[in-house]
LUMDRENRO-541662 format. One record per residue: residue in three letters; z negated, x negated, y of N, C-alpha, C, O in turn. Coordinates in steps of 0.001 Angstrom, whole numbers, plus 500000, padded with zeros to 6 digits. Each point is the difference from the previous one (the first is absolute). Example, Ala and Ser with C-alpha at 12.3 -4.5 7.8 and 13.67 -1.06 7.14 Angstrom:
2
ala492200486810494310500000500890501190500000499100501200499335498964499981/ser501385501386501069499940499180501190499270500770501090499831499491501108/
! end
This chain:
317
unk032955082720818669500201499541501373501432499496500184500498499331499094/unk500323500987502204501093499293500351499848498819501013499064499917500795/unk501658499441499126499685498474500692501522500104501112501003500687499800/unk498802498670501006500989499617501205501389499557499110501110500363500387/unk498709498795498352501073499443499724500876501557499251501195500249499839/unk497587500512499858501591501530499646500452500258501114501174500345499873/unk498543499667501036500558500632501249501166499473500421501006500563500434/unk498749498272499390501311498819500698501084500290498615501206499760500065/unk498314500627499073500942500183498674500905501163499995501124499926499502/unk498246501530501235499856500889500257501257500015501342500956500771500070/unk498776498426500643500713499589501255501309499673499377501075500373500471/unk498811499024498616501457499078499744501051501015499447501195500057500288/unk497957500883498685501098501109499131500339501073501333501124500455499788/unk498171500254501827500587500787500545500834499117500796501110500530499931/unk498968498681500611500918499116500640501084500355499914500675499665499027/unk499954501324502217501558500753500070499811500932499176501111500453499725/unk497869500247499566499793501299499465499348501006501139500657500835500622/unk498231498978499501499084500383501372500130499544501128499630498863500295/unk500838501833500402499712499452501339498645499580500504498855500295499660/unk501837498637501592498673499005500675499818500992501436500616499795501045/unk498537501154498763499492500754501050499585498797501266499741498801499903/unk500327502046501188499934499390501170498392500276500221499365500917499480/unk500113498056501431498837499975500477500480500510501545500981499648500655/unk498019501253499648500328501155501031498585499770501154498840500335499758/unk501624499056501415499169500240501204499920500676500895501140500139500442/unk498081500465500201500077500750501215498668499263501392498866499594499749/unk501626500446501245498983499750501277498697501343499820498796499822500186/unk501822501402499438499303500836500455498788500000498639498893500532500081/unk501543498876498931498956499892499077498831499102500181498793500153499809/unk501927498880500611498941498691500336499130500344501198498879499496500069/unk501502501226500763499518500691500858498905500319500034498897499693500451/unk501855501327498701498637501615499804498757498742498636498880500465499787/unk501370498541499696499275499928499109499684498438500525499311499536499092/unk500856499443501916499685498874500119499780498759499290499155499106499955/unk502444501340499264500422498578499103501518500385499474500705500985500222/unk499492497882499025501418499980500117500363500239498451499635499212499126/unk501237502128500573499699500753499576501489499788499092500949500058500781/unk499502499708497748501050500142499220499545500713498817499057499849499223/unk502370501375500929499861500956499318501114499724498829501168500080500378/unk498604499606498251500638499953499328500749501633499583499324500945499593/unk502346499111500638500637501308500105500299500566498434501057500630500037/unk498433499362498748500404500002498919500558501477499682500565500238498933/unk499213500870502198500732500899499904501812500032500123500896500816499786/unk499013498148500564501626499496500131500648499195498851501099499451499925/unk497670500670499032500303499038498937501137501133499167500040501125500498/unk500850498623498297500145500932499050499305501264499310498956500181499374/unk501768500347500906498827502021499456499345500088501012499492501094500242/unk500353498073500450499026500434501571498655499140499916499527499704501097/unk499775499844497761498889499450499895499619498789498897500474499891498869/unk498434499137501841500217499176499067500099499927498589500496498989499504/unk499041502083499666500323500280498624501094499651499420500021500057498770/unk500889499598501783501331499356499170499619498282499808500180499280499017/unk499477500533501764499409498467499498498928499975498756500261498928499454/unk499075501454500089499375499962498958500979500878499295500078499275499008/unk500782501771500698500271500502498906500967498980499702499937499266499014/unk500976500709501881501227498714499608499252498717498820500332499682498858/unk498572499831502033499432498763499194499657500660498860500590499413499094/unk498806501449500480499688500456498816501308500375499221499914499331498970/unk501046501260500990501046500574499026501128499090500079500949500198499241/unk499076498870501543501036498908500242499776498970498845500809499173499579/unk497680501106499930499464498580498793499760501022498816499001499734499333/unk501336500791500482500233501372498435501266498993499221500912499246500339/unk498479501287498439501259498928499084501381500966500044500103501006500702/unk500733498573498570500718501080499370500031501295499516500513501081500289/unk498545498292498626499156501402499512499201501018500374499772501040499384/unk499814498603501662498920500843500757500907500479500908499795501212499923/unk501502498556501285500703500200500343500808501562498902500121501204500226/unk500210498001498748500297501389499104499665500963499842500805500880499695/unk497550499437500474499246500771500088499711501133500879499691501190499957/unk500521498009500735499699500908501887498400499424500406499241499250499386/unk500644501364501753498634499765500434499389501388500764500636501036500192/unk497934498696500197499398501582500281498995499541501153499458498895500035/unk500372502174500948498740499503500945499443501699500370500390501154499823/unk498670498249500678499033501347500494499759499276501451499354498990500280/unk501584502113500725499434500011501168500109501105501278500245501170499705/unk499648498613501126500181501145500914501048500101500972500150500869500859/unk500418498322498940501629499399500658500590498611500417501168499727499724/unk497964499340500985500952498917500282499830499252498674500977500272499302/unk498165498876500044500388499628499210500698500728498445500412499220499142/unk499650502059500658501093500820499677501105499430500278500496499297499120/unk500033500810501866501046499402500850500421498810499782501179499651499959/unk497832499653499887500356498085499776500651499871498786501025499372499733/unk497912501617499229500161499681498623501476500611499185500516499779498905/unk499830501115502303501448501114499625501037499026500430500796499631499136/unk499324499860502162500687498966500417499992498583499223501127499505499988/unk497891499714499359499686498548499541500958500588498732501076499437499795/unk498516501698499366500657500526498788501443499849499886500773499308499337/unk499318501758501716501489499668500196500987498778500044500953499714499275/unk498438499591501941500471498236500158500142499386498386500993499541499436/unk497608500646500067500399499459498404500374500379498976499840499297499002/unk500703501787500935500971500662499030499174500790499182500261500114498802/unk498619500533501789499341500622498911499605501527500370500273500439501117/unk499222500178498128499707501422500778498209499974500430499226499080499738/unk500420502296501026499048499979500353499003501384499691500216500876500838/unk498846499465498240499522501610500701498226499466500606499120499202499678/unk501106501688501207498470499816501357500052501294499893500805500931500040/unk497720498770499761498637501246499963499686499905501538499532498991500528/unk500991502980500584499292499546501341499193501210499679500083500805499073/unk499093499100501969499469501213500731500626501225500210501000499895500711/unk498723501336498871500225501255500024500229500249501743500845500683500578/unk498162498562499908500193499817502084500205499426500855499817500116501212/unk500996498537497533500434499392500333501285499815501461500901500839500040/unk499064498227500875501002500569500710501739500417499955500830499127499749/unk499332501458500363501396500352499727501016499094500627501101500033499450/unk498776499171501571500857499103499869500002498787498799500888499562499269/unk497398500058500934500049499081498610500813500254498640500558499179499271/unk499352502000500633500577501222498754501306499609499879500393499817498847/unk500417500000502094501078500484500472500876498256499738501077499704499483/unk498047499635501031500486498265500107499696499660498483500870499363499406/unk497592501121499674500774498934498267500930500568499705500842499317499418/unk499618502711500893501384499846499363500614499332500346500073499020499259/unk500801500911502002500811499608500854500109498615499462501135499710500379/unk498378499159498928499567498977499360500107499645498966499996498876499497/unk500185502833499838500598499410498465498577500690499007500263500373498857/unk498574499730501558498696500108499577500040501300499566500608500819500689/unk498640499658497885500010501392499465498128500537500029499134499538499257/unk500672501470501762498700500591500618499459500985499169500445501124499766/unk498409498258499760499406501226499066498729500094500646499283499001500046/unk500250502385500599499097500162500636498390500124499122499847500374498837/unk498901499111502301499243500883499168498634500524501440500196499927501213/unk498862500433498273498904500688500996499152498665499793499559499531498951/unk500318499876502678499207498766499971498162500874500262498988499302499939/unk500976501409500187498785500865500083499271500425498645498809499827499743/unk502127500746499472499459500223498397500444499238498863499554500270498885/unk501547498510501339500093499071498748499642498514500639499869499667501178/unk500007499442497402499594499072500090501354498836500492500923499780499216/unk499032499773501715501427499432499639500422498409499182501037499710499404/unk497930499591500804499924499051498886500150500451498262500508499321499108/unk498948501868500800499909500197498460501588500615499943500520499743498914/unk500339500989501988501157500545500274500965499059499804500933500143499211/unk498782498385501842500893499169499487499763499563498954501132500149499539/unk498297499400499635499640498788498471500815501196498700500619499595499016/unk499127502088501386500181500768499172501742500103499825500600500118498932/unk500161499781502806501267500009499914500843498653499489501061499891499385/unk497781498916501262500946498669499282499931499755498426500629499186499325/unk498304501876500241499595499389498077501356501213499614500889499638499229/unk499137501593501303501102500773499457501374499404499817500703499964498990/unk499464499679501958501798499058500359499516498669500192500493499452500986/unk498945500079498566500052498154499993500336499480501002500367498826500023/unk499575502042501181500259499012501081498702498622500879498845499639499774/unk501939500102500965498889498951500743499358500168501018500699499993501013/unk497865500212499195499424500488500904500521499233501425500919499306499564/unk499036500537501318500211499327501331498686500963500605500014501230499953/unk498917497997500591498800501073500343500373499897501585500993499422500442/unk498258501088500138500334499993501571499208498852500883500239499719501175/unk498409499479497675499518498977500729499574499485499141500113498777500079/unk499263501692498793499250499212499063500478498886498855499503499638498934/unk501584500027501728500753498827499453500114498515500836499996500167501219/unk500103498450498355499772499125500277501395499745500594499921499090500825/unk501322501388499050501310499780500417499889500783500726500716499657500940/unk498585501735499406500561500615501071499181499765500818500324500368501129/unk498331498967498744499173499452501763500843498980500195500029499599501164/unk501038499557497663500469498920500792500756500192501058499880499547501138/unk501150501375498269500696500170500709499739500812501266500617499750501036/unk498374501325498878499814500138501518499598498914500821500434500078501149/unk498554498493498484499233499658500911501792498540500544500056498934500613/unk500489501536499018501262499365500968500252500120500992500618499233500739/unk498629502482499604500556499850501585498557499506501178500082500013501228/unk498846499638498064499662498944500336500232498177500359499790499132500847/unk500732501094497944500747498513499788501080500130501747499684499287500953/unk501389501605499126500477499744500632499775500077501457500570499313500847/unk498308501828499407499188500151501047499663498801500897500416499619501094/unk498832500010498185499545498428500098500812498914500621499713499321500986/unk501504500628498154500755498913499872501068500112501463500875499205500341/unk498706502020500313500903500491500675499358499467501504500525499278500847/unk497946501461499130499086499616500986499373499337500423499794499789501195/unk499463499412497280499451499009500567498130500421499498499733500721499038/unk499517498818501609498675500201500244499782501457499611501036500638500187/unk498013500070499356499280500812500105498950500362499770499741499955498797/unk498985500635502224498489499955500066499696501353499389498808500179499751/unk502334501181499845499673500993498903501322500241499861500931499472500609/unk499101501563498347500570500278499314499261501454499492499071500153499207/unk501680500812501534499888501911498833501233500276499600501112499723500450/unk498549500802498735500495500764498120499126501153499957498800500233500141/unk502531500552499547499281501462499655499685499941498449500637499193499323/unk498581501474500182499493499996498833499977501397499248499506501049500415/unk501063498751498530499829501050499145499714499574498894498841499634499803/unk502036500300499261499444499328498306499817498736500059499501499345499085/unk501005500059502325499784498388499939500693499141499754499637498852500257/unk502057501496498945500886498895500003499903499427501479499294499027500266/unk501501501680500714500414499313501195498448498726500329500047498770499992/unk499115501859500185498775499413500820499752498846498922499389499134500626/unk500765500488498225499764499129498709500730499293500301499613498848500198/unk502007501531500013500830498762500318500168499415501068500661498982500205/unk498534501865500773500448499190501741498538499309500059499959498936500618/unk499056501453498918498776498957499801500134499019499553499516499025500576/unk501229500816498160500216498900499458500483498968500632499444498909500134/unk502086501566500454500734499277500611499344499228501460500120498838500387/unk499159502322500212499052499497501467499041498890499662499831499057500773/unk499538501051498072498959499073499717500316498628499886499416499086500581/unk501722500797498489500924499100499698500454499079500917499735498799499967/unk501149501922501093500323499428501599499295499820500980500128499003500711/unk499008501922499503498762499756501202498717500541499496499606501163500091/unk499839497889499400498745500083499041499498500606501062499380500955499531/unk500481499065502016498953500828500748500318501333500637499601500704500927/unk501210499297498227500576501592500872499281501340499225500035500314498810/unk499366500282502234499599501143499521500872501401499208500780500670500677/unk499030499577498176500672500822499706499253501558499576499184500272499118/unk501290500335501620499376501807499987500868501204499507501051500462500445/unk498397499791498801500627500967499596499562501344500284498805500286500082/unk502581500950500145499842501304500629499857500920499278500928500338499265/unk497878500326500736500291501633499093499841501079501032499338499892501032/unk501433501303498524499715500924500850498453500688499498499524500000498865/unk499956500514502269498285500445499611500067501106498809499015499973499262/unk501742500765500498499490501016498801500457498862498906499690500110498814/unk500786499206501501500457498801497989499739498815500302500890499150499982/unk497565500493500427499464498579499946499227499669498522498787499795499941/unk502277500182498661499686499795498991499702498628499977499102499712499209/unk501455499226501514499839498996500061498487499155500868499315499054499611/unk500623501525501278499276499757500818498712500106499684499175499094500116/unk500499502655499239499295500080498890499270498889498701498867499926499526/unk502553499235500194499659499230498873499526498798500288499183499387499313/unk501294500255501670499880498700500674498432499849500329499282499002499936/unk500358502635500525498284499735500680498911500446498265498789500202499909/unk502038499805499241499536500643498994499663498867498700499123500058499138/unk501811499037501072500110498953499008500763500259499609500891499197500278/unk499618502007498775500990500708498990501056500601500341500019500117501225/unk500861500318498292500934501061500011499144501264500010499184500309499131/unk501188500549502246499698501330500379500590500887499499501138499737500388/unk498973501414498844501130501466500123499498500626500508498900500445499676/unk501832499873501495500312501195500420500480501147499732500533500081498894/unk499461500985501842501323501472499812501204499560500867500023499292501007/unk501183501462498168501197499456500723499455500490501510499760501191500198/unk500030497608501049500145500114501289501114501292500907501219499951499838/unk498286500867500858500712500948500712500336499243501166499076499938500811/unk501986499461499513500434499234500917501751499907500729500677499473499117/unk499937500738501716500863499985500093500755498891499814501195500000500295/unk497961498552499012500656498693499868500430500443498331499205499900499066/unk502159500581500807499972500292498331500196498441499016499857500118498783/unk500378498851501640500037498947499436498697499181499923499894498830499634/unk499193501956500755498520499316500052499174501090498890498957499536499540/unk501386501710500052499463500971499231499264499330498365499665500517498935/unk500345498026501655499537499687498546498401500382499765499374500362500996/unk499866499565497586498520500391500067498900498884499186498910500162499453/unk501824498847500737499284498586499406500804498757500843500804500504500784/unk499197498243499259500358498802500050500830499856498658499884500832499101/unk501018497998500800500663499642498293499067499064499510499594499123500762/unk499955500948497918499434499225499049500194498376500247499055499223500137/unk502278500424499893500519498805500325499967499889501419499511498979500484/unk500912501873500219499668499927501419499232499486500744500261499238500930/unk498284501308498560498717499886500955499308498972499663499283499603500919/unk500641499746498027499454498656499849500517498900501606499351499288500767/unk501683500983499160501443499155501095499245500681501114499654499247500911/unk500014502057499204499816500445501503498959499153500196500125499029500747/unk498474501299498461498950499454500074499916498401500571499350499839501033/unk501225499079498395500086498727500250500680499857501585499490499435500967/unk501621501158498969500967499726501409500051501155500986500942499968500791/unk498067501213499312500810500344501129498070500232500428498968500079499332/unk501380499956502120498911499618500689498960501377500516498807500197500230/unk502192500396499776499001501260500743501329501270499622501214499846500137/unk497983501495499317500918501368500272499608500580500841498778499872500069/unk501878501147501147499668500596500581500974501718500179501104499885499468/unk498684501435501098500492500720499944500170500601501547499409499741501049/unk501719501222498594500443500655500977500354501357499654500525500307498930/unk499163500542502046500172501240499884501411500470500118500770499508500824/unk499601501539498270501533500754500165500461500090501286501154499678500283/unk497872500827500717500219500015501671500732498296500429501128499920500488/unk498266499209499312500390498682500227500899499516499640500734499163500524/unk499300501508498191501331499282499117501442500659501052500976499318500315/unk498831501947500020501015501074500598500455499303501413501097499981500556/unk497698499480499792500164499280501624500893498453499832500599499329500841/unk499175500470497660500704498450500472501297500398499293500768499049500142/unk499718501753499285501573500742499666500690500216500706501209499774499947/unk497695501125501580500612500139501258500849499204500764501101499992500549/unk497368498987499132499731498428501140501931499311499784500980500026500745/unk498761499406497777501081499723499350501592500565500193500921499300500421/unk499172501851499253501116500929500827500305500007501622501116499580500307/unk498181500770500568500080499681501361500044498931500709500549499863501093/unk498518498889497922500556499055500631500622498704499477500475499042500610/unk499387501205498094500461498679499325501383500710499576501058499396500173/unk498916501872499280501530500287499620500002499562498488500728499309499287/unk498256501329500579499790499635498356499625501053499627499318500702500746/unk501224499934497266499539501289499723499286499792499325500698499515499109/unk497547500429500255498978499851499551499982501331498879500821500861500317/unk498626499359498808499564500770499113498897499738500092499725498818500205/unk499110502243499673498392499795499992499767498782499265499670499113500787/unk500361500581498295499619498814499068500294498681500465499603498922499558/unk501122501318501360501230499090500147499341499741501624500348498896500417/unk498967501717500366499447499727500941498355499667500087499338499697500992/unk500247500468497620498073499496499987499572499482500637499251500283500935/unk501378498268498459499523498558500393500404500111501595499054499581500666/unk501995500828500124500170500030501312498871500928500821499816499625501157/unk499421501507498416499304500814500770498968498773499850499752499419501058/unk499763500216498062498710499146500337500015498802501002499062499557500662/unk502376499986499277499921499239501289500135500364501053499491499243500827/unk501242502079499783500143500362501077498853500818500694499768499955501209/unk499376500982497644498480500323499968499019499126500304499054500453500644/unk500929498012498950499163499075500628498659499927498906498860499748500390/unk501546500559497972499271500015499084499027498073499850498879499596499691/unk501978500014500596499467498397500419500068499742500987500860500609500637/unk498360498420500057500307499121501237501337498682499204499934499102499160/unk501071501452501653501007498917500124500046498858501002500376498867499696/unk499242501477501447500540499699501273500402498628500045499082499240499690/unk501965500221500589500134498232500281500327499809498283499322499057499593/unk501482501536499336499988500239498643501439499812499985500603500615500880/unk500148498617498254501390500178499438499822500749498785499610499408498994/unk500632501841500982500080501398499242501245500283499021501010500504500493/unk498950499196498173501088501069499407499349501663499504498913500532499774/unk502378499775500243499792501125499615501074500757499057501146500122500434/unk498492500440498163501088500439499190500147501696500353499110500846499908/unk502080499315500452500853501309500245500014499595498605500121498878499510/unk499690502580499797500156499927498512501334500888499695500827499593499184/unk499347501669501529501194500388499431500307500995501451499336500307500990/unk502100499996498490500480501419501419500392501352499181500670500909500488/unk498925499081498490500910501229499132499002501755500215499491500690499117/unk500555499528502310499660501450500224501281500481500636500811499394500700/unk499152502212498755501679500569500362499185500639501263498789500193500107/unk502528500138501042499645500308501151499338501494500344499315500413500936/unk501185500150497944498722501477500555498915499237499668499664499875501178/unk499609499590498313498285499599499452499814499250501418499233500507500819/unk501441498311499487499951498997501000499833500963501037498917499951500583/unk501760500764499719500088501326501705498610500634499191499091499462500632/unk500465501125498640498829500631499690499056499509500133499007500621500377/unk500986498166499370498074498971499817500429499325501799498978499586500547/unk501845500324500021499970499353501512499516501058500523498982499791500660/unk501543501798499269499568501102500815498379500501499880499374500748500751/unk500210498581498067498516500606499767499346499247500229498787500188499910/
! end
């Protein structure tokens, strides 16, 4: 379990590393949804998504030696990205295991970062057994994409600052995939406003979580066919879901259609560029998955990293 006091610890090492994303209002949100509505912008964070806050906290506390080493992650791009960028900042190298379909801008940003991409087929390999097999070959240091206690810390900061920014809040959605993000902004919500509801978003073909939650256990799934590629996970994290279980209050889902409408929503009227993943947690509020109404609402924009043919493709369909 992580406790509030990593977070604030967590807080202290990005301080002038990460940026303090803006909390983002609109009339027309509160509007259409009848409460007053802050959208935490973490697509504006570094690499585009909050994933640099947990990788930073994680490879920023590597000794020397492990620094010497390099480090390794398995993901499908933004935290790729964090971990190519955090590497860099600390003088060390990086190789990330992505997706064979993976997106090509993601592709494009761990190089651009410094990060060395060794692909594999998230359909026919295992990718946990992929990473443990590449870090025992080269001794490097795993950095996982959630299932670490430094990297929910460091995501659930932009809770911390959410908060600290706004004030009150009666919920709180987090998109959910392996569960760092939603582990650390639970934590942090519970911590500050013991009554704030916290929900977490899956898209409907990858409610591995949601699954587990009504299950008792950890669910597997098949990798989810979903256009949210940062949600393609097919379990909850080991370390993760204990944390989900205790602190987060309710999961709920949204369809690819929904997710597409609040990318739109977001673009036309907030002037914000959303990536599916990165817009979850927003379709469920603008969908009306809860009664908000008369509700001081956050909401985590998780990332913006879709290149503009995909973005013009999923708005036109």
């Amino acid at each position: 379990m992580i406790e509030y006091a990593d977070i604030v610890t967590a807080a202290e090492r990005l301080a002038g590393v990460a940026h303090h994303t803006p909390a983002v209002t609109s009339r027309s949100v509160d509007a259409r949804t009848g409460a007053s509505v802050f959208l935490k912008a973490e697509n504006l964070q570094r690499v585009g998504a909050f994933k640099f806050r947990g990788a930073y906290n994680k490879i920023s506390r590597l000794s020397d030696d492990e620094l010497r080493r390099g480090v390794v992650t398995v993901s499908s791009g933004n935290h790729a990205q964090a971990v190519a960028l955090a590497a860099t900042l600390m003088g060390t190298t990086a190789k990330i295991l992505m997706p064979e379909d993976a997106p090509a801008i993601k592709v494009a940003g761990v190089k651009g970062f410094g990060g060395e991409v060794v692909p594999f087929d998230r359909y026919a390999e295992d990718r946990d057994a992929l990473l443990h097999k590449l870090a025992d070959r080269e001794s490097r240091v795993i950095v996982h994409p959630y299932d670490d206690p430094l990297v929910m810390a460091g995501q659930g900061t932009c809770t911390k600052e959410l908060i600290e920014d706004v004030g009150d809040l009666t919920h709180l959605f987090v998109c959910v995939g392996g569960g760092g993000l939603i582990a650390g902004c639970a934590t942090a919500a519970k911590a500050l406003l013991p009554g704030c509801q916290v929900i977490g978003v899956e898209p409907e073909a990858g409610d591995d979580t949601r699954q587990s939650l009504a299950r008792g256990e950890r669910v597997s799934i098949p990798v989810p066919e979903t256009i949210a590629d940062g949600q393609q996970t097919t379990a909850p994290g080991k370390l993760t879901f204990p944390i989900i279980q205790q602190r987060v209050d309710q999961v709920v889902t949204v369809s690819d259609a929904e997710i597409v409408a609040a990318m739109r929503f977001a673009f036309e009227r907030l002037k914000l560029v959303l990536e599916p993943s990165g817009a979850c947690a927003f379709a469920a509020v603008l969908t009306g998955k809860l009664d908000i109404r008369g509700g001081r609402v956050g909401v985590t924009l998780s990332g913006g990293n879709v290149d503009l043919g995909r973005f013009c493709a999923l708005a036109a369909s």
